[in-house]
N, C-alpha and C positions, 0 to 999 in steps of 0.2 A: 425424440431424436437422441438424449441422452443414452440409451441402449445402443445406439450405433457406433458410440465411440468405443476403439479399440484400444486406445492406452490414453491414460491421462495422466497431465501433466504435476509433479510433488507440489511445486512452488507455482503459482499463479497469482502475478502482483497486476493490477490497474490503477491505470492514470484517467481517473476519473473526469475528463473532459465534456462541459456544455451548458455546466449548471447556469450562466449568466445568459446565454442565449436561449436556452429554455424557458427561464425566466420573459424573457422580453420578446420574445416567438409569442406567450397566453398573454400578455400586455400587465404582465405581475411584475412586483421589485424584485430584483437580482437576491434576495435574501431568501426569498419562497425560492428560486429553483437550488440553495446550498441546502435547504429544508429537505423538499421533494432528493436533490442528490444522498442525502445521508438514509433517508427508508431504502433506497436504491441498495447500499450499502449493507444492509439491515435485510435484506431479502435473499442477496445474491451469498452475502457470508454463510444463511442459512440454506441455499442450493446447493454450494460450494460441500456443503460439512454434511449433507445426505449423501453424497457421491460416494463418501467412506474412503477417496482415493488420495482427494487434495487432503495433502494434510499441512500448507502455506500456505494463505492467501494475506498481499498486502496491497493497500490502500495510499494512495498519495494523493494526501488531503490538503495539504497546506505548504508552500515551499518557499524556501528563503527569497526567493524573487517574488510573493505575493505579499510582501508589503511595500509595495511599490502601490497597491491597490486602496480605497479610499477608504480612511479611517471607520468612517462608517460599517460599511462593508465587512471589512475587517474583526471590528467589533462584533459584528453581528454572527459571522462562523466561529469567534472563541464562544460566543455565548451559546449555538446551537451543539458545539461540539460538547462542550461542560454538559450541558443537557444530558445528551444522547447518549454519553457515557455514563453518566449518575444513573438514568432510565435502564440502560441496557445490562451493566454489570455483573448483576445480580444474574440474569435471564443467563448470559453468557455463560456465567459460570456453572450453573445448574446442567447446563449442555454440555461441560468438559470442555470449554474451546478457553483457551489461554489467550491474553491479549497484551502486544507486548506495543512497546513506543520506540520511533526510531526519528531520532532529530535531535533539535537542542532546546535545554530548556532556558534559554534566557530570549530576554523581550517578552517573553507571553505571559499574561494574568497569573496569579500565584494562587486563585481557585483552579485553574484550569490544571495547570501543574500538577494540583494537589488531588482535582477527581482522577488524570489519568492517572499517578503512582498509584492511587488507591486501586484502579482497577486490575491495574499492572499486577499489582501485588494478591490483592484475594484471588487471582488464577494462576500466581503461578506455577501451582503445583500440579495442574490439569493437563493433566496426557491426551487428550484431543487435538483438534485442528488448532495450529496458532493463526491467530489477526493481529496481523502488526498496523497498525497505523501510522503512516510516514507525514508527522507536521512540524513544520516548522524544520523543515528536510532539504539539503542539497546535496547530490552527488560527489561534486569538488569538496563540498566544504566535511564531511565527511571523511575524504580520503586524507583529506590537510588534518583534519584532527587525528586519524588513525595514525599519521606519520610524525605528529608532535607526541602520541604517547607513548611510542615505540622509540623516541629520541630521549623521553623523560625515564623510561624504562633501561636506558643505560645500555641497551640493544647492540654491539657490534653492526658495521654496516654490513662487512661480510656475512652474520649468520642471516640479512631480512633477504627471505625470499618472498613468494605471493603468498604461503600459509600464513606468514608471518603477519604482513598485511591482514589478509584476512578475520584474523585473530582480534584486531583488532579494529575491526568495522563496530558503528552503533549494536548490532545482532549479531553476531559473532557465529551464535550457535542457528540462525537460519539459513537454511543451502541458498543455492543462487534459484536466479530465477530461470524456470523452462518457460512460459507462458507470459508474452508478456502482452498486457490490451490496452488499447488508446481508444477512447471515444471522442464521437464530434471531427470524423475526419481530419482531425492533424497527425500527420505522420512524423514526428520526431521524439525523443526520450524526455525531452527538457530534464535535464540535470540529475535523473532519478537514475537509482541505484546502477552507477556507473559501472562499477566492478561487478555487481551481480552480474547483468545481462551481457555478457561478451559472449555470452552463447546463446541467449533466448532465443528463442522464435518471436516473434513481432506479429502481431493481429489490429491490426487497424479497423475501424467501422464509423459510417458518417449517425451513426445513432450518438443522441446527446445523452450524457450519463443518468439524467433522471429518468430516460425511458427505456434506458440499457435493462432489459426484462430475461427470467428463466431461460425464454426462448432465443434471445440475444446469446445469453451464457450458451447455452447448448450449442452454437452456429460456432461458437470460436472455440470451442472443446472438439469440435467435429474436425475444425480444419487441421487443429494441430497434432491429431490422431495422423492424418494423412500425412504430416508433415517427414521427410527422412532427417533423422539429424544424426551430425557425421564428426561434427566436434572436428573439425580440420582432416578430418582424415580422409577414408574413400570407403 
């Protein structure tokens, strides 16, 4: 189906939505479906980067309102995530895909910290597809920080326009998003990249993210080929 699409999207970010209900759908702990979620992740980044076309894809893996969620739990996705970055790093890099972090680093483990700069850093000189992984991420709390450094910066308020802003997002240097997918049937943004998406396109689907497969990708690559986008205009 992939041959059917007629334009595809630079920037393609997911809100990776289901992994706990997937979990307790096979009668497993909610820890196996952030597991089963990250191969997900692990597949689709490498679907994503044969296309030759996307050359963004971001991931919203962990967000300032999930720790709200039980310690345990909790626990359990910084220790998967440390993993999967130690594991994958190397592989990444070898590919040319750059992987960058977009969030804060306080409250979270100071291994975890320590494997994403590490990875952060052995690619960033790779001119391939970038993976930004958004944890420990909120939209608001993002544009509040971009708006405290831009004040610390001594900024006249006449010269801040939205470059301005922009300048100073977590990723400065990634465009906005065209593409943007929810899994697990909810339809809203929860707090993700606010400023980016004022123009995306929205792709919604009741597939849980660990079962979000090649031929998933390909279903929401097709639709937003059809899609007309007009950016306000006509």
């Amino acid at each position: 189906m992939r041959d059917s699409v007629s334009a595809f999207p630079n920037h393609v970010a997911i809100i990776m939505d289901g992994n706990g209900r997937w979990a307790t759908n096979k009668g497993r702990p909610r820890i196996d479906g952030h597991r089963f979620g990250y191969k997900a992740i692990h597949d689709i980044t490498r679907y994503l980067g044969e296309t030759g076309k996307v050359n963004y894809a971001t991931f919203f893996a962990f967000s300032t309102e999930n720790w709200s969620r039980p310690q345990a739990e909790i626990k359990g996705i910084f220790s998967l995530l440390g993993k999967t970055i130690n594991n994958e790093a190397s592989e990444l890099h070898k590919a040319n895909i750059r992987i960058c972090w977009m969030g804060r680093s306080d409250k979270l483990p100071k291994s975890l910290v320590g494997a994403i700069n590490n990875a952060v850093e052995l690619t960033a000189n790779n001119s391939g597809m970038t993976v930004s992984i958004a944890f420990n991420y909120g939209g608001r709390q993002e544009i509040a920080d971009a708006v405290q450094k831009i004040v610390r910066a001594g900024i006249s308020p006449d010269s801040i326009n939205e470059n301005t802003i922009s300048q100073y997002l977590y990723a400065p240097d990634i465009p906005n998003v065209d593409l943007l997918i929810r899994t697990a049937d909810e339809q809203r943004i929860s707090n993700f990249l606010l400023w980016q998406t004022a123009y995306s396109e929205f792709y919604f689907t009741p597939v849980l993210w660990p079962d979000f497969s090649r031929e998933e990708m390909d279903k929401a690559l097709l639709t937003y080929s059809m899609r007309k986008r007009r950016f306000g205009g006509l």
